[in-house]
C-alpha positions as CSV (number, residue, x, y, z in Angstrom):
1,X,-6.8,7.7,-2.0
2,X,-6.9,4.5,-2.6
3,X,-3.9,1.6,-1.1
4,X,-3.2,-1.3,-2.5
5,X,-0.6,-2.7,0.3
6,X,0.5,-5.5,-1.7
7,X,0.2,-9.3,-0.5
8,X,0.8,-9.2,3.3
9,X,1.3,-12.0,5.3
10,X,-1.7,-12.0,7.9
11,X,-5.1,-13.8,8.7
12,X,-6.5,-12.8,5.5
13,X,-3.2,-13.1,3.5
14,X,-1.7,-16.4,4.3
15,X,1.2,-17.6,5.6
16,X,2.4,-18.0,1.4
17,X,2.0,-14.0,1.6
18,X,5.4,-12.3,0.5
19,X,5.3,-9.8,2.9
20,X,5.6,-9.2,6.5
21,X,3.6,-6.3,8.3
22,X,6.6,-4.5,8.9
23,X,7.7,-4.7,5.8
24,X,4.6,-3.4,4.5
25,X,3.1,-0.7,6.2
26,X,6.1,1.8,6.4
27,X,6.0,2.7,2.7
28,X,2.3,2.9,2.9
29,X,2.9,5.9,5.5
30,X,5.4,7.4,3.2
31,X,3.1,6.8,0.5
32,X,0.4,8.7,2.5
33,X,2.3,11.4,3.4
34,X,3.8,12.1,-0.1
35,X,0.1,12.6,-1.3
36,X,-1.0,14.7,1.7
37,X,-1.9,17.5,-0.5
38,X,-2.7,16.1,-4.0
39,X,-6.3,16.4,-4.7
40,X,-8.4,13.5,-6.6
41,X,-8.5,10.0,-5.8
42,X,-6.2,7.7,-7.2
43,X,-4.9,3.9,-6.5
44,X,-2.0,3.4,-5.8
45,X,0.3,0.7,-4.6
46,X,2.6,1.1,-1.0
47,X,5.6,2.6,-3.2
48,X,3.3,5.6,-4.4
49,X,2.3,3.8,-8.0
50,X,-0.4,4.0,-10.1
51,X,-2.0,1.1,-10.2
52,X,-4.8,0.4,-13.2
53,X,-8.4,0.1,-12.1
């Protein structure tokens, strides 16, 4: 699997970033755990999304 967290505001992302790390990473984890099982790889976005590639 394969996460796209979004635009996060960090070294890398900015300080213009929409996002704060804890705003971020706790629907990665859900994200994660909802796919536990589900063979394949995929992109997807923190909320569980596909997202096109």
């Amino acid at each position: 699997m394969l996460l796209a967290p979004g635009w996060v505001r960090t070294d890398m992302g900015g300080a213009a970033a929409g996002l704060e790390i804890h705003e971020a990473i706790p629907p990665l984890v859900d994200t994660v755990e909802a796919q536990r099982a589900t063979p394949g790889l995929r992109y997807l976005d923190r909320h569980g999304a596909t997202v096109p590639w």
